[in-house]
N, C-alpha and C positions, 0 to 999 in steps of 0.2 A: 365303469367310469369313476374316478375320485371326488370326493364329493366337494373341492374348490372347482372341478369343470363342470358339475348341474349349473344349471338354467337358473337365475337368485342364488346364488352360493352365496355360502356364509362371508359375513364379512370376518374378515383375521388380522385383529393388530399387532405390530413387532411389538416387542417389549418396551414399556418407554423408557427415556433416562439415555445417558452416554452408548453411541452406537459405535464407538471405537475398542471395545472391546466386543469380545467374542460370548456371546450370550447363554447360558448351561440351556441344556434339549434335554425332554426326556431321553436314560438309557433304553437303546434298545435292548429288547428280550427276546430270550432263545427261541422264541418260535417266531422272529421275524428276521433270523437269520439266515443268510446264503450257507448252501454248503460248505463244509468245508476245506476243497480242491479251491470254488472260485475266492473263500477268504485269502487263501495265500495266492492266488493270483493277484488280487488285491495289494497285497504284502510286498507281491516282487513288483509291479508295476510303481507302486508309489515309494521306492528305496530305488526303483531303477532313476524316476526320475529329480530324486531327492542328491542321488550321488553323482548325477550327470550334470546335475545344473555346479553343485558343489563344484566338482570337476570345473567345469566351465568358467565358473568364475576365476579360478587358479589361474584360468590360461589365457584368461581376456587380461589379469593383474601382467602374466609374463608377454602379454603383446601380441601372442597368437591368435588370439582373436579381436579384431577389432571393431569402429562402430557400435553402431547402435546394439546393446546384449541386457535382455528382460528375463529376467530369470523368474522361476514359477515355485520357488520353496517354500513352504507353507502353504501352497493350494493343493496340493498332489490330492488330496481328496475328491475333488472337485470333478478331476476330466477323467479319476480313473473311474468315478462312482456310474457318471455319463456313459461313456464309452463303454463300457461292462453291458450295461442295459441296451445297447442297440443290436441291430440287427448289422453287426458288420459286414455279411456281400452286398448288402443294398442298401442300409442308412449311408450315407453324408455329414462327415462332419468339417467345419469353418470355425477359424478361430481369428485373433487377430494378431497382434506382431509378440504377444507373449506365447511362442506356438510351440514349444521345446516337448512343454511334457505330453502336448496330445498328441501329437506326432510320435514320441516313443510309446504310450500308452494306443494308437492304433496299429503298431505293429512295426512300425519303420525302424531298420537296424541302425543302431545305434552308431557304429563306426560309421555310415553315411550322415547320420545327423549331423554329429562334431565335426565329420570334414565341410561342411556343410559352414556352419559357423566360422571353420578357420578360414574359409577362401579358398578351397580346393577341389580342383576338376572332380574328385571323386564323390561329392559331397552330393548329396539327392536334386540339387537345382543347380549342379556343375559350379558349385562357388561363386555363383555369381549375384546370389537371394543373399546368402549372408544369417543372419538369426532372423530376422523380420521377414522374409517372403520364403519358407520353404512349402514344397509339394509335393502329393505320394500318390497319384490317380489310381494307381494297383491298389492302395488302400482307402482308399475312396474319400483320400483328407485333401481338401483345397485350398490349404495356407491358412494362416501367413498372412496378413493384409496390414502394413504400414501407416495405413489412413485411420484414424479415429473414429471405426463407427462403420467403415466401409463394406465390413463385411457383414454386416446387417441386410444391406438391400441385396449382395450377389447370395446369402447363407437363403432368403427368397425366392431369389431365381431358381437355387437349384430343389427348394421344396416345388414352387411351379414346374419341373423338368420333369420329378416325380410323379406327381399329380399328372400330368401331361402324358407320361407315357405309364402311366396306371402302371407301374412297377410296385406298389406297396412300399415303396422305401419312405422316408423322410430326412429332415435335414438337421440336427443340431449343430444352432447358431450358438457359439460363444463370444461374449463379451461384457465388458467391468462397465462397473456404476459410473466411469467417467464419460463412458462414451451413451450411458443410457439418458444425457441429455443434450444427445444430439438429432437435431433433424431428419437427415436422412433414415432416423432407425423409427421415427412415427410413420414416415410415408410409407415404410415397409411394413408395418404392425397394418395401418390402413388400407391396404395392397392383402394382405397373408388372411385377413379377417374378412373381406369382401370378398376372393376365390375360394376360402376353406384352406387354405395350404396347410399342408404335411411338416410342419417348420417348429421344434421347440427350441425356444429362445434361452438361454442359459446364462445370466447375469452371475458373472462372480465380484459381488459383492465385496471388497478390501479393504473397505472404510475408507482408504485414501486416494484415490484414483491417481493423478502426478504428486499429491503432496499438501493438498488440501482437503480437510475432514468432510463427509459426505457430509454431516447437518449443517456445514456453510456453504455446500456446493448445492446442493437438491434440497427443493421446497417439500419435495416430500420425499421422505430416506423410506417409505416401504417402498418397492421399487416393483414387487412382483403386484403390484396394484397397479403400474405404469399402462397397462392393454383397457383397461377400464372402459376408456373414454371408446375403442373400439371395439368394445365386446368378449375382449379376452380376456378368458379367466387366466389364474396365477394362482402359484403360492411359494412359500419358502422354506428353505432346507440347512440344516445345520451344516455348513460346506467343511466342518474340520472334522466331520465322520462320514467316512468312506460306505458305509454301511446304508446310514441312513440316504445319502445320495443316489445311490444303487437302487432302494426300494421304492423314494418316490418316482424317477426316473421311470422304472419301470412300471409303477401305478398310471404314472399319466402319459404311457407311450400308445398306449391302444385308444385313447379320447384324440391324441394328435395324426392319428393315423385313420379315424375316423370320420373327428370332427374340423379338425385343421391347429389353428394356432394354438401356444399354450406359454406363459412366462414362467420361468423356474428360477426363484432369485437365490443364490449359491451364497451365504452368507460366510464368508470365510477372513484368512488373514495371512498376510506374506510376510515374511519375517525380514524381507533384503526393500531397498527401495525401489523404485518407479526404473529405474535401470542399474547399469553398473555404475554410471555416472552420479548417482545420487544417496550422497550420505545421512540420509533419511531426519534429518536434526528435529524434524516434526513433531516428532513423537519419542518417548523416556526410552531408554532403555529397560525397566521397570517394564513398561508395558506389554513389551516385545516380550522379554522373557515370559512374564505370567502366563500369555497364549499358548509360549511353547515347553513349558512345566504341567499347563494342567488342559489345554484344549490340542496337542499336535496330532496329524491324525492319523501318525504314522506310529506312535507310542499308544496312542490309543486302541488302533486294531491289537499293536502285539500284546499286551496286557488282556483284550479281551481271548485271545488267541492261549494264552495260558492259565486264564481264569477257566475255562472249558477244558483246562487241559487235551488241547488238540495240539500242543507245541510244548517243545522247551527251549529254557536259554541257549540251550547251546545248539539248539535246530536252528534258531531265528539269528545266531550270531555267522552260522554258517553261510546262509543266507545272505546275510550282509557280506560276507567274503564273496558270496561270489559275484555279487550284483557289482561290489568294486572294482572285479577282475575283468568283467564283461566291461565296465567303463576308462578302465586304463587301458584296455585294450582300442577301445574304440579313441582316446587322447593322442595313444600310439600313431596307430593308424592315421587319423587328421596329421599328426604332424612330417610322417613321412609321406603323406601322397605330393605329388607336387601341385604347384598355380595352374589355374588356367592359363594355356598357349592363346597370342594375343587375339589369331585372327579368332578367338570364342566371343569378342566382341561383336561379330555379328550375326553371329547364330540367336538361334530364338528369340528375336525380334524384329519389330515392325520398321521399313525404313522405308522411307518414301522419297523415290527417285525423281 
């Protein structure tokens, strides 16, 4: 068990001073490093979905895609570090309407994603979810949730389901510090902490949730202290290393599998705004860069990747070719499948006669 889930654990304060930048972590050391197969899983997972959102954006400026589109660049650390650490035939993962990279990062092909976002039959939720409601039940991911926080009390239910049918699985709930002050996500901490659920809560942390700074939004900006008041331990993780995400992940999976609840506050930083619709004026341009010069966490693995000399430039640039080739293809694809035929309007859903 890690020693923020003992019984009195330590108390642990964020750094004080400006929490809109991305705060230095100790470097991890070679003996708490993953092999090196799963670092470049790592590698290809967070450029797959660095180049997809890329991508996506292109195609939401040329009209292809339309609505509401959250793009996840500069977190790719975050769901690939998660997701790595789970027991994927039987963990659970929920995210909310920024759901692109977990979704490709739990395995879901890439050409259904994008058709997916463009509005097209072929798309994993028949074009009809759009960016904000996609589903992968073969991969055991459950969207996609448009509501603010929504998936907090269903990411619950389905640690209760586990629990329930004593499968050993659990659930990792994702979602950002805008929605960690909302209601419905205390009645679920107070629900997850009174059964024991199998439920780790995964706050990715962006400093700005729609466009206001956490220290004017949240009276209190350590977040992975939020479970307090019900018993839950927490703590926090440098979200722009892939690395470290991975190890605590995997430190506090056997306490939430054990013991029940657990907060994980994902400290990280998006470099695009609150959607496509949002030209971020909030914050300098100065700032934005600095994160992604000296905290990105996808320059960060490759540098550590060639400091071990387990890679070289021109492996990791390979790489990058092909991660673009698998995403143009999958652009391709979105744009020649066709729309949904009308009567898809009433399929899979509820209508009351």
């Amino acid at each position: 068990m890690c020693a923020a889930a003992r019984k009195g654990r330590r108390k642990k304060e964020a750094p004080a001073g400006d929490t809109t930048t991305v705060e230095s972590r100790k470097t991890t050391t070679p003996g708490e490093l993953p092999p090196r197969d799963k670092l470049f899983q790592f590698l290809r997972d967070m450029l797959l979905i660095r180049r997809f959102e890329e991508k996506a954006g292109q195609l939401y400026g040329m009209g292809i895609i339309a609505g509401f589109c959250h793009l996840y660049i500069g977190q790719e650390a975050v769901a690939t570090g998660v997701v790595h650490a789970l027991d994927r035939e039987r963990d659970t993962v929920i995210t909310s309407y920024r759901d692109h990279g977990h979704m490709l990062v739990c395995g879901t092909d890439p050409k259904l994603v994008m058709a997916e976002l463009a509005g097209r039959i072929t798309g994993c939720s028949k074009g009809k979810g759009g960016s904000m409601h996609m589903f992968d039940l073969k991969r055991n991911f459950y969207g996609g949730h448009g509501i603010v926080g929504a998936q907090v009390p269903i990411g619950t239910g389905l640690a209760f389901a586990h629990r329930y049918r004593q499968d050993g699985g659990l659930c990792a709930c994702f979602f950002g510090e805008g929605a960690a002050n909302q209601g419905q996500v205390y009645e679920a901490f107070n629900m997850a902490e009174l059964w024991k659920l199998p439920v780790l809560y995964v706050i990715e942390n962006n400093k700005y949730a729609m466009g206001t700074p956490l220290t004017r939004a949240t009276a209190q900006p350590d977040l992975y202290r939020r479970g307090e008041a019900f018993a839950i331990p927490g703590d926090f993780v440098d979200g722009m290393d892939v690395v470290a995400v991975y190890n605590k992940t995997r430190e506090v999976i056997p306490f939430v599998r054990e013991k029940g609840p657990f907060i994980l506050e994902a400290r990280t930083y998006r470099y695009r705004g609150h959607s496509m619709s949002d030209p971020a004026k909030y914050r300098s341009r100065e700032e934005v860069e600095e994160v992604r010069k000296h905290h990105d966490p996808i320059d960060q693995l490759r540098k550590l990747l060639l400091e071990h000399g387990w890679a070289t430039e021109a492996e990791l640039k390979e790489i990058d070719r092909e991660i673009r080739a698998v995403v143009n293809e999958a652009a391709r694809f979105a744009q020649d499948s066709p729309e949904p035929p009308a009567e898809e309007l009433w399929t899979d859903v509820y209508v009351e006669g």
